[in-house]
TITORPA-747287 format. One record per residue (C-alpha): x, y, z; residue in three letters. Coordinates in nm, 4 decimals, m for minus. Layout:
REM TITORPA-747287
+----------+----------+----------+-----+
:        x :        y :        z : res :
+----------+----------+----------+-----+
:        X :        Y :        Z : ala :
...
+----------+----------+----------+-----+
REM end
This chain:
REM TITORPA-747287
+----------+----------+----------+-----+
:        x :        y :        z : res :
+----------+----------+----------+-----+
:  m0.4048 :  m1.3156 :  m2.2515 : unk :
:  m0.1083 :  m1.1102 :  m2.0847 : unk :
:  m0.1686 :  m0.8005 :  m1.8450 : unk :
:   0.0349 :  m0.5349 :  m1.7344 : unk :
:  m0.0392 :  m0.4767 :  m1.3332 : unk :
:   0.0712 :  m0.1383 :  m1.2035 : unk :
:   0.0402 :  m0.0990 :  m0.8320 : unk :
:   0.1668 :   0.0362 :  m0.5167 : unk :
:  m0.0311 :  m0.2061 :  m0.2952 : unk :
:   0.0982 :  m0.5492 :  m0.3266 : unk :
:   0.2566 :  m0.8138 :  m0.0774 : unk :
:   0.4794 :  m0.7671 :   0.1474 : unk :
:   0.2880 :  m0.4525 :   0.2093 : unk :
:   0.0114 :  m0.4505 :   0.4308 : unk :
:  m0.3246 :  m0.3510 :   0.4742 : unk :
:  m0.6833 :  m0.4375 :   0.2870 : unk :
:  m0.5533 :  m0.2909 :  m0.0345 : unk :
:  m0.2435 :  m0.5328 :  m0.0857 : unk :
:  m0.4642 :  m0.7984 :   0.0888 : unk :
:  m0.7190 :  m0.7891 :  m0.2114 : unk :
:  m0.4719 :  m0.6662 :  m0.4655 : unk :
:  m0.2890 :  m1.0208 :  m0.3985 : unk :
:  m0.6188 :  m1.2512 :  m0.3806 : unk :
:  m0.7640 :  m1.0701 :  m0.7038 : unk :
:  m0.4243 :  m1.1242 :  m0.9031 : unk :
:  m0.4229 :  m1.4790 :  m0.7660 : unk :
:  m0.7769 :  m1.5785 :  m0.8895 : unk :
:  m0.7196 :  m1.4078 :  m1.2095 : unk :
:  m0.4151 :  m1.6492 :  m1.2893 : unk :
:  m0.5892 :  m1.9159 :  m1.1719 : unk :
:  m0.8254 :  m1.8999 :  m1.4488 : unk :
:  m0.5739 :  m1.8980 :  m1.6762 : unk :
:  m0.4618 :  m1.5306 :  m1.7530 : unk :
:  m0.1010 :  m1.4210 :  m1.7353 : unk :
:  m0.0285 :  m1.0882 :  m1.5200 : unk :
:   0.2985 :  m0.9109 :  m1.4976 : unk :
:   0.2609 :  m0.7314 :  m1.1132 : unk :
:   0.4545 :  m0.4430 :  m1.1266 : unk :
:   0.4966 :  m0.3537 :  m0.7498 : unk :
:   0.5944 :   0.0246 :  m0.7370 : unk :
:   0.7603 :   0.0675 :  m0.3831 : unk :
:   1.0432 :   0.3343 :  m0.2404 : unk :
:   1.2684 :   0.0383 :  m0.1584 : unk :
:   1.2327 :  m0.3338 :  m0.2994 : unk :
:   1.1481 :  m0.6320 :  m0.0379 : unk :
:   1.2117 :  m0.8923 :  m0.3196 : unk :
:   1.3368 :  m1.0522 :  m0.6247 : unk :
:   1.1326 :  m1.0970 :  m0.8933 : unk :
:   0.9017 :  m1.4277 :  m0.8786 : unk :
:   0.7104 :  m1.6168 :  m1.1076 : unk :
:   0.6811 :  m1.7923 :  m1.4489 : unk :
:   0.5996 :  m1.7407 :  m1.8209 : unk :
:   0.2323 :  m1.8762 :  m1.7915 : unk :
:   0.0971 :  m1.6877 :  m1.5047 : unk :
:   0.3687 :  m1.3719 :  m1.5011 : unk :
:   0.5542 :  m1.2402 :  m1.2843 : unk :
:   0.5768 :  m1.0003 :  m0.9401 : unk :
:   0.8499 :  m0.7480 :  m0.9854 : unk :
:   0.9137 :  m0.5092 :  m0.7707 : unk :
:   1.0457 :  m0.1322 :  m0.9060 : unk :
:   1.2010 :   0.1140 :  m0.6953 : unk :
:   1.1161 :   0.4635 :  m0.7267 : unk :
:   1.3706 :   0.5762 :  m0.4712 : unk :
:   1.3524 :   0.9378 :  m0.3749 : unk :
:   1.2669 :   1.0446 :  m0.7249 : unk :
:   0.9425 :   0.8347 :  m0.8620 : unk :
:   0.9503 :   1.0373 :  m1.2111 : unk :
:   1.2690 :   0.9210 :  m1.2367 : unk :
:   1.2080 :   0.5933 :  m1.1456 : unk :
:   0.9055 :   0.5592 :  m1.3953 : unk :
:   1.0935 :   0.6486 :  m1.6858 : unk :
:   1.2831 :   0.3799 :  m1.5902 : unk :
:   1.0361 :   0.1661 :  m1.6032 : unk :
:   0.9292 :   0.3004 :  m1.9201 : unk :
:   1.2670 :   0.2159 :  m2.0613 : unk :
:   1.2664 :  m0.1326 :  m2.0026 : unk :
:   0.9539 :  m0.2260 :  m2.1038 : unk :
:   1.0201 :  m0.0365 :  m2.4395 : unk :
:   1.3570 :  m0.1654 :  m2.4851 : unk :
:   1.3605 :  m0.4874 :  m2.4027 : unk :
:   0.9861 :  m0.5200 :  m2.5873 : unk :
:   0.8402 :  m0.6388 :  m2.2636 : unk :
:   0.4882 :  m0.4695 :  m2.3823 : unk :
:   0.4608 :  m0.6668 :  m2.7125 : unk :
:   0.3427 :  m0.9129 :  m2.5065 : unk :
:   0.0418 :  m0.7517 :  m2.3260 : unk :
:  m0.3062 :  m0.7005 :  m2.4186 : unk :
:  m0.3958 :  m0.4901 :  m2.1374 : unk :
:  m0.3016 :  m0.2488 :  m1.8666 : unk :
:  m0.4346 :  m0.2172 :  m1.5440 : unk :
:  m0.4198 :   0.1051 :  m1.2502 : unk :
:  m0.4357 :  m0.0657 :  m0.9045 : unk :
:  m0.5108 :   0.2322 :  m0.7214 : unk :
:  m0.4306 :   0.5971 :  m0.7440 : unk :
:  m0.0661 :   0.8059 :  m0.7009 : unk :
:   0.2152 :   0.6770 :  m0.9153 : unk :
:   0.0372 :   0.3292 :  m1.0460 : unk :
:  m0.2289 :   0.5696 :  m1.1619 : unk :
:   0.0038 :   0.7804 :  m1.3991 : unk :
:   0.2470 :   0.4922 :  m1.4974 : unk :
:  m0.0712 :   0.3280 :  m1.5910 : unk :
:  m0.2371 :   0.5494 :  m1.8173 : unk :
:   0.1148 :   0.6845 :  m1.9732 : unk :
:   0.1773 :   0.3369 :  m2.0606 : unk :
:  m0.1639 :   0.1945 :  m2.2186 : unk :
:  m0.1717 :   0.5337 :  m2.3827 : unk :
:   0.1773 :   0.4937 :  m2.5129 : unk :
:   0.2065 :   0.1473 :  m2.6586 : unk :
:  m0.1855 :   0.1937 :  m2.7910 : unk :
:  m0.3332 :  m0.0760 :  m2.5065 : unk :
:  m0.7293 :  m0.0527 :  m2.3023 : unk :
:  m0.6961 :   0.0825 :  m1.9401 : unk :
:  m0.8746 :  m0.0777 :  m1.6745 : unk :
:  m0.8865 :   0.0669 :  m1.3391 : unk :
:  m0.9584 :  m0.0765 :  m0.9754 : unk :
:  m1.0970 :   0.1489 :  m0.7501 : unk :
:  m1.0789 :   0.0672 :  m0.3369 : unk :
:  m1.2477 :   0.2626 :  m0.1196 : unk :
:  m1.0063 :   0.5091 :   0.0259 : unk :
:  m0.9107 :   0.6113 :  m0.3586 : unk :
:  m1.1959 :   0.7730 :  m0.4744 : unk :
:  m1.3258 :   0.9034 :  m0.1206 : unk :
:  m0.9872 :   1.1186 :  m0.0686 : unk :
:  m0.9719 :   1.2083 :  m0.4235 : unk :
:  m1.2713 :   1.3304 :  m0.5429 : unk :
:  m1.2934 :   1.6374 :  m0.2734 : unk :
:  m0.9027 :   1.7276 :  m0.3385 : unk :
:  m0.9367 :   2.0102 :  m0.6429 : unk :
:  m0.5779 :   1.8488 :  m0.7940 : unk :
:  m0.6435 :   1.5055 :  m0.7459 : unk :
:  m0.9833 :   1.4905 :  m0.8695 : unk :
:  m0.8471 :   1.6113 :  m1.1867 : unk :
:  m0.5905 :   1.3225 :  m1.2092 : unk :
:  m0.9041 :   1.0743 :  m1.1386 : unk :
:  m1.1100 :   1.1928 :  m1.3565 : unk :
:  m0.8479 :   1.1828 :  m1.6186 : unk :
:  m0.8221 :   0.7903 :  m1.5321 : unk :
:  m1.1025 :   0.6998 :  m1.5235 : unk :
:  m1.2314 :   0.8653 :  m1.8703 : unk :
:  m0.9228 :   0.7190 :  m2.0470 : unk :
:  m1.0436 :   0.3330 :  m1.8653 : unk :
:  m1.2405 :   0.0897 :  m2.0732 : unk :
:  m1.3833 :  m0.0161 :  m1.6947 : unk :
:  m1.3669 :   0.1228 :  m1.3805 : unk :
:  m1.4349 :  m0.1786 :  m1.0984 : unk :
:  m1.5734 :  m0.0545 :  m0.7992 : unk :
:  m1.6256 :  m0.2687 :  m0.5128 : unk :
:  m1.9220 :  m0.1018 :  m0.4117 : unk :
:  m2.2532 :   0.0105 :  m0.5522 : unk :
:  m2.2516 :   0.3379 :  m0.4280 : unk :
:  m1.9096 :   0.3929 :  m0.5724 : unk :
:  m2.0454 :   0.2897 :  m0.8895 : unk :
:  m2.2947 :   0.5759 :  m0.8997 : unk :
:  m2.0952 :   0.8544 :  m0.7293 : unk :
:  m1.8309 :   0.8055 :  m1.0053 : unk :
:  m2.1070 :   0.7292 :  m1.3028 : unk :
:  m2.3031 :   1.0615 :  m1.1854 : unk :
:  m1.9694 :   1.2645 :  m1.1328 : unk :
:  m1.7891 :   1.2047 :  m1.4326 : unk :
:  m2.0707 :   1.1167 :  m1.6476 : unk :
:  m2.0700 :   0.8958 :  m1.9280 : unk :
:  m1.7288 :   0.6620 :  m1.7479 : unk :
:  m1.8045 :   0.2884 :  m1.8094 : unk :
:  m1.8254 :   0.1524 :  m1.4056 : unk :
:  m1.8380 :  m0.2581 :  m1.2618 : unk :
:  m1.9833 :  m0.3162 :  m0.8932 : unk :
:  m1.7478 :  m0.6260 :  m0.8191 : unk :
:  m1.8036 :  m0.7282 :  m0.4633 : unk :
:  m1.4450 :  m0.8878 :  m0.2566 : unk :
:  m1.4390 :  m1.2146 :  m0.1575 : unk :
:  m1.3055 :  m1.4081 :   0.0289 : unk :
:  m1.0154 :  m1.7204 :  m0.0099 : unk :
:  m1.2011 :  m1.9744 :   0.2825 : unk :
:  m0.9424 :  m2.2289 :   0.2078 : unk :
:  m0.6611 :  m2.0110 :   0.3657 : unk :
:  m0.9424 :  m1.8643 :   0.6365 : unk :
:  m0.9391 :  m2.1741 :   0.8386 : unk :
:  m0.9714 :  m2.2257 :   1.1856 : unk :
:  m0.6727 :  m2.4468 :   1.3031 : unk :
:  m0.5790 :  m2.6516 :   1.6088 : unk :
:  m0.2734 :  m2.3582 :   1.6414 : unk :
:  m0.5436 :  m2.1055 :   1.6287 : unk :
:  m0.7548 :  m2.2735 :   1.9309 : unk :
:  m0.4734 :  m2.2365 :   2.1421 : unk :
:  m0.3919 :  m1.9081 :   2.1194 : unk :
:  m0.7692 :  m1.8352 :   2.1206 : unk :
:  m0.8038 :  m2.0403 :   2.4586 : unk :
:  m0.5087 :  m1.8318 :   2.6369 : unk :
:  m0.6264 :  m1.5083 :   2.5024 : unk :
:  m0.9740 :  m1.5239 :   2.6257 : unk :
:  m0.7900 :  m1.5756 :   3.0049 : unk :
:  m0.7276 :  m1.2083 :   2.9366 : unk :
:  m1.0632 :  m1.1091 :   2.8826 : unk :
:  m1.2421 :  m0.9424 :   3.1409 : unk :
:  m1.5528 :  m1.1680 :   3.2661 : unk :
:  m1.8658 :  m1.0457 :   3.2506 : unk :
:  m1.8371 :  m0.7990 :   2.9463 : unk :
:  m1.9049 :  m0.8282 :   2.5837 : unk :
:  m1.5893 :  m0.7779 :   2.3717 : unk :
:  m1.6506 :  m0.5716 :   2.0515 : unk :
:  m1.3673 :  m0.5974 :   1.8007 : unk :
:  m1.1488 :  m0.3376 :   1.5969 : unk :
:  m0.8753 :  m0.4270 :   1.3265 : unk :
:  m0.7050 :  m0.2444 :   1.0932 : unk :
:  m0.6164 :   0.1184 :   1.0727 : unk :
:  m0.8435 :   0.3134 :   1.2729 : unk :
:  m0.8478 :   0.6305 :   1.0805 : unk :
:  m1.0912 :   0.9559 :   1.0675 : unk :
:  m1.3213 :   0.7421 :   0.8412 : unk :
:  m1.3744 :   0.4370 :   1.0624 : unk :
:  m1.5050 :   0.5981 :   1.3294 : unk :
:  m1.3144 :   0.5359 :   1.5892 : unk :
:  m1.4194 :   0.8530 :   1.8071 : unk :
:  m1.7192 :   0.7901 :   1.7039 : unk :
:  m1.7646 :   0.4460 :   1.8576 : unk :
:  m1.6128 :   0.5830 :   2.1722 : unk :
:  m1.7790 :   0.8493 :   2.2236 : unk :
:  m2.1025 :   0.6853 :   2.1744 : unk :
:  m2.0092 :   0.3881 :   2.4135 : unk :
:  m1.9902 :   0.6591 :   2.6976 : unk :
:  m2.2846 :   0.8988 :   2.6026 : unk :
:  m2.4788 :   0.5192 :   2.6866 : unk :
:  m2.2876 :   0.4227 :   2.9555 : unk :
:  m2.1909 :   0.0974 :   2.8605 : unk :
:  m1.8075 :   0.1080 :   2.9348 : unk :
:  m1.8915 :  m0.1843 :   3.2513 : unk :
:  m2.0989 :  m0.4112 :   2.9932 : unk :
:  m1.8205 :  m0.3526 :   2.6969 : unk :
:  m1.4740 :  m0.4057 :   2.6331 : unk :
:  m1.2798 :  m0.3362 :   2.3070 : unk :
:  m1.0197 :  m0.5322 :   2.1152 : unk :
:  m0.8315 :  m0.3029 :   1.9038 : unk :
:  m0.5753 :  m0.5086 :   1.6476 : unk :
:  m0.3828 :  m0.2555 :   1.4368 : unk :
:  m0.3235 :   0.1240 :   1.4903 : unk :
:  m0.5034 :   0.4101 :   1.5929 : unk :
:  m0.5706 :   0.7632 :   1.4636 : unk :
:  m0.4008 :   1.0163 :   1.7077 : unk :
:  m0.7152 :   1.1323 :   1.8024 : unk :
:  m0.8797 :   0.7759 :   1.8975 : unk :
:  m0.5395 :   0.7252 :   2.0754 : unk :
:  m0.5987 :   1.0130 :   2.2609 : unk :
:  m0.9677 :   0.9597 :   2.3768 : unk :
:  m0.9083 :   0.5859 :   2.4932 : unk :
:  m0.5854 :   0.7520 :   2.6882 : unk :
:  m0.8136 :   1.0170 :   2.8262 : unk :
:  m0.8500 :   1.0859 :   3.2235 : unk :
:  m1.1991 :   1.0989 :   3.1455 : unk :
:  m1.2275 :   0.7674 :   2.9721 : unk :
:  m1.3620 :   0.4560 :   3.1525 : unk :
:  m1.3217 :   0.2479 :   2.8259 : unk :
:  m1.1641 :  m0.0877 :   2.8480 : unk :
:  m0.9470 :  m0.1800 :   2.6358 : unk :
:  m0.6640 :  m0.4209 :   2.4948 : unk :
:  m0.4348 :  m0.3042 :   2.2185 : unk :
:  m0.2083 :  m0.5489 :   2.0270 : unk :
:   0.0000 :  m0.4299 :   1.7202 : unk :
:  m0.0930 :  m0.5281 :   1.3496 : unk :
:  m0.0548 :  m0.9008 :   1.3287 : unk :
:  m0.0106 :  m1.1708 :   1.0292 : unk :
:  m0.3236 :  m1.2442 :   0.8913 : unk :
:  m0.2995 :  m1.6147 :   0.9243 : unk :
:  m0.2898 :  m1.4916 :   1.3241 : unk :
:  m0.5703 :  m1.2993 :   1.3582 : unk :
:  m0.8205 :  m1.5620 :   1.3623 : unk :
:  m0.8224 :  m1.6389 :   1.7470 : unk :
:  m0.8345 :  m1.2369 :   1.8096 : unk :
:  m1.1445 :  m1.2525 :   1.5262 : unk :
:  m1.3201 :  m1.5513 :   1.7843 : unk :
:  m1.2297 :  m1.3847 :   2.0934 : unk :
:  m1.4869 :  m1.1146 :   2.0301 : unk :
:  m1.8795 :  m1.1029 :   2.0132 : unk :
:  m1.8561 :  m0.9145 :   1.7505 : unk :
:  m1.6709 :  m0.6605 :   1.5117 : unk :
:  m1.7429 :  m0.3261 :   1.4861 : unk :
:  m1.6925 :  m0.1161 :   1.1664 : unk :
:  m1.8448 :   0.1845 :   1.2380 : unk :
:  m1.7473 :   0.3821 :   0.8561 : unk :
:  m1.8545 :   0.7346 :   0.8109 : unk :
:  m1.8111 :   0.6250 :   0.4338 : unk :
:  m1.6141 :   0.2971 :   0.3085 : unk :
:  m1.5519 :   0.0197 :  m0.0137 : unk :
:  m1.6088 :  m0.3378 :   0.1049 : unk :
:  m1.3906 :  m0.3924 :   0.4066 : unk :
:  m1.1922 :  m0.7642 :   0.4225 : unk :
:  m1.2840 :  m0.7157 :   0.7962 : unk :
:  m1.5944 :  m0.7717 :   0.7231 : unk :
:  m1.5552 :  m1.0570 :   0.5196 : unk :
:  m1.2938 :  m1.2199 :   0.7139 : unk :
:  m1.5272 :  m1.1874 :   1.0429 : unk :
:  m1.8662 :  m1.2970 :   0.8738 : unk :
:  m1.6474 :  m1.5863 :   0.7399 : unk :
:  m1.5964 :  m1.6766 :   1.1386 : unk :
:  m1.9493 :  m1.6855 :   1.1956 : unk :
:  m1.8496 :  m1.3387 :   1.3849 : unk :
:  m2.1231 :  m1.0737 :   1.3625 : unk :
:  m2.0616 :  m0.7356 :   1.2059 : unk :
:  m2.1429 :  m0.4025 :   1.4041 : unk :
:  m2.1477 :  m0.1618 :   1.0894 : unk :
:  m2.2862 :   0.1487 :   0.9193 : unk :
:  m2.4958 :   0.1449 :   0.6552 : unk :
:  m2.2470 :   0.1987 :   0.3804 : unk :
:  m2.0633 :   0.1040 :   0.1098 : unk :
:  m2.0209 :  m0.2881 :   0.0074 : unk :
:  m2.1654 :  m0.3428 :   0.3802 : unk :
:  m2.5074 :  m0.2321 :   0.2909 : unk :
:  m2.4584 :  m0.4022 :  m0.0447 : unk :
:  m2.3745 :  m0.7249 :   0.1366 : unk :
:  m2.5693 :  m0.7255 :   0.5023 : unk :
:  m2.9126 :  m0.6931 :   0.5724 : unk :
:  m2.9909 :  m0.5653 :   0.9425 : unk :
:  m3.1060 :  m0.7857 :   1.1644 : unk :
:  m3.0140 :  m1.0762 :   0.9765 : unk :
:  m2.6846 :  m1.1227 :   0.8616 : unk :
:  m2.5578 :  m0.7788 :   1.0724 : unk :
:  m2.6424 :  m0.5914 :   1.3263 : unk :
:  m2.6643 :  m0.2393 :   1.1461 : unk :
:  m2.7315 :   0.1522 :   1.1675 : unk :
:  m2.7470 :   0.4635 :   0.9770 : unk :
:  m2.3481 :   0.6293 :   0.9543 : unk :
:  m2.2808 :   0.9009 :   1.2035 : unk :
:  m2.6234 :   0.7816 :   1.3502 : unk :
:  m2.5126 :   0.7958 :   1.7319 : unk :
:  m2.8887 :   0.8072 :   1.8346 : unk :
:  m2.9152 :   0.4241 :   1.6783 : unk :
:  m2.5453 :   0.2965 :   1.7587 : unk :
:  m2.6430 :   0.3599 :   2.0642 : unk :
:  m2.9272 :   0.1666 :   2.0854 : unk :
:  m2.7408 :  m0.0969 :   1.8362 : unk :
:  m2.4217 :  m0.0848 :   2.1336 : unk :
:  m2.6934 :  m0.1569 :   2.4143 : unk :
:  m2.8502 :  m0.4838 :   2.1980 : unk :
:  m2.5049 :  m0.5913 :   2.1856 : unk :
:  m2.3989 :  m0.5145 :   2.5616 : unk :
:  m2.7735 :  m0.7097 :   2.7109 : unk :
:  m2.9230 :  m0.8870 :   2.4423 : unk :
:  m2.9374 :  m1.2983 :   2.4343 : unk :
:  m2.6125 :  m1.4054 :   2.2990 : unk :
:  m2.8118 :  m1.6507 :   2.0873 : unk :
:  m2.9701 :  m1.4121 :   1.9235 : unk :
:  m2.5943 :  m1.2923 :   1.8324 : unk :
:  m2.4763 :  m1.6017 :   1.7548 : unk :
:  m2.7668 :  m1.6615 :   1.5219 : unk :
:  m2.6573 :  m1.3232 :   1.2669 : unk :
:  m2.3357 :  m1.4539 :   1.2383 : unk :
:  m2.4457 :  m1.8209 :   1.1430 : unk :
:  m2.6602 :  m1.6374 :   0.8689 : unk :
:  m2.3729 :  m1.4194 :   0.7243 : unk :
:  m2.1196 :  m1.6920 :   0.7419 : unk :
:  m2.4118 :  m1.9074 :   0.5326 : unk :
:  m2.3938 :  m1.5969 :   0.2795 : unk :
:  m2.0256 :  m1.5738 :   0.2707 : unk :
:  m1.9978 :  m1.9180 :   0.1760 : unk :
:  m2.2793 :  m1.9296 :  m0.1263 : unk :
:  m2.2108 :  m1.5916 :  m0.2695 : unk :
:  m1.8732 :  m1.3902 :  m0.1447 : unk :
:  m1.5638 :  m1.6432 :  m0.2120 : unk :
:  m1.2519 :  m1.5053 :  m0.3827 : unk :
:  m1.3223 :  m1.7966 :  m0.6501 : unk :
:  m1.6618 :  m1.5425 :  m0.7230 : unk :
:  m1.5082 :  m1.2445 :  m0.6964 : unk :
:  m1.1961 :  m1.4100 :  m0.9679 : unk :
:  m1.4912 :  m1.5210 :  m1.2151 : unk :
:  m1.6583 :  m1.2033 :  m1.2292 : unk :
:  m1.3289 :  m0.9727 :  m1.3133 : unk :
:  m1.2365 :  m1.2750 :  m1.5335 : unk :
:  m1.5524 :  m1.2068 :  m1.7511 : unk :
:  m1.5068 :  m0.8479 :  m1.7931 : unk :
:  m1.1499 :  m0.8910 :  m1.8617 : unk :
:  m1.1325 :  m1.1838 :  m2.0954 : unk :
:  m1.2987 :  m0.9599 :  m2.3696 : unk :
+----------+----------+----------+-----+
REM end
């Protein structure tokens, strides 16, 4: 079987949605199907790579004109008879690999599959034009895969009668390994550390969604800012920015920029735990990559962490926008037994392991797919 990939979120990009866009097309060929990655981008990073049997990664530049640079596209698959050879098309996310997508499989008479992240339908569906151009997607898609099982009924209940898949991320534990490189770095880092304080961790992009504010502004209405200390890896919203740079602000804090993946692993293990403190969210890698670690996960109730953690065991959890219970959640962290820590995150890594690898999350897309 031969698919047609249409995304703007693929390597060298970063971020969680090229991060799974690359693992999920990786499993996929692994079991044995062959996917053409069409990487839509403003400029191209590389050639194209690849081979008959598995397909290839191109990359297509829209330049300052994407219609332009999709009827391009259009062109050569139609004149060079590139889409004989598919069977399927699928819409990695929204934007221009949403309306390539469904022009194409509507054009040369192929089933539309769409993924949906997180961020997609949650900045979408509010937005009176783009909810149109979703809704449009995902009626024309013979399955929309959501990565979360609240997603899955927001979108079945919204645009009633659209075919939806809850297909949880994984995780590739082979490449998530903790290596002698990895323990030195970690062993200098923690030098820079301040003693005495438990180091909550924050990576990614720290936008409206995440929470940021909201983890700061709860850490001072407790009082904790002498018992906690953040690690930030990423960027910050202007308005987290802003608080942490604050006169009023007692927060401590280290900030390093976004970072290889491959590298973060010593920043992950420097910290007692991560914090993802979602208003609203899919099924953040963070998560995974951190419960992976034997790291436990600070988080909201929401999304494919509530589908995933259980509170108290495998997560140390509260209701979103709850600041009454982070709070008390913040102060378990800040004087609780660090066993007691250490014992959540030996009980999500255990789950991780039996039930969240990429080679799980492959099989399951693989089955809807290979129809």
């Amino acid at each position: 079987m031969a698919i047609l990939w249409i995304t703007e979120h693929y390597y060298p990009h970063q971020g969680g949605m090229a991060q799974s866009c690359d693992r999920i097309v990786s499993g996929l060929r692994d079991l044995g199907l062959c996917i053409d990655v069409i990487h839509l981008a403003k400029v191209c990073r590389r050639r194209p790579l690849g081979n008959p049997a598995q397909g290839e990664d191109r990359c297509w530049s829209l330049g300052d004109n994407p219609s332009h640079g999709l009827n391009l596209l259009w062109n050569w698959l139609e004149q060079n008879g590139q889409y004989k050879k598919y069977q399927k098309v699928i819409a990695y996310g929204i934007h221009y690999a949403l309306v390539s997508a469904q022009n194409f499989a509507a054009y040369f008479d192929l089933p539309l599959y769409s993924f949906v992240r997180g961020n997609d339908f949650d900045s979408a569906v509010f937005d009176s034009r783009r909810r149109l151009m979703i809704e449009s997607l995902y009626r024309d898609s013979k399955n929309v895969f959501c990565v979360s099982q609240d997603k899955k009924q927001k979108i079945s209940r919204i645009f009633k009668g659209v075919n939806c898949t809850y297909i949880a991320n994984g995780i590739d534990l082979l490449q998530w390994q903790v290596m002698p490189s990895h323990q030195t770095l970690l062993n200098d880092f923690r030098q820079e550390l301040p003693a005495g304080k438990r180091v909550i961790g924050l990576f990614g992009h720290i936008k409206d969604k995440k929470g940021g504010v909201f983890l700061l502004e709860t850490i001072k209405l407790a009082n904790l800012s002498d018992q906690l200390h953040l690690l930030i890896v990423g960027d910050l919203d202007e308005h987290t920015q802003a608080l942490l740079d604050s006169p009023e602000s007692s927060i401590s804090y280290h900030l390093l920029p976004f970072t290889e993946r491959n590298q973060l692993i010593p920043y992950y293990l420097s910290c007692d735990c991560i914090a993802i403190p979602s208003f609203y969210d899919g099924m953040p890698n963070v998560m995974l990559e951190s419960c992976a670690l034997a790291v436990p996960v600070l988080c909201s109730e929401v999304g494919g962490m509530l589908d995933v953690l259980t509170h108290g065991e495998t997560a140390v959890m509260f209701p979103a926008g709850d600041k009454n219970e982070l709070r008390a959640m913040l102060e378990f962290i800040a004087f609780s037994d660090g066993k007691q820590l250490q014992e959540i995150g030996l009980k999500a890594q255990k789950l991780i392991t039996n039930k969240y690898q990429a080679s799980h999350e492959a099989l399951a897309y693989y089955q809807c797919l290979k129809v």
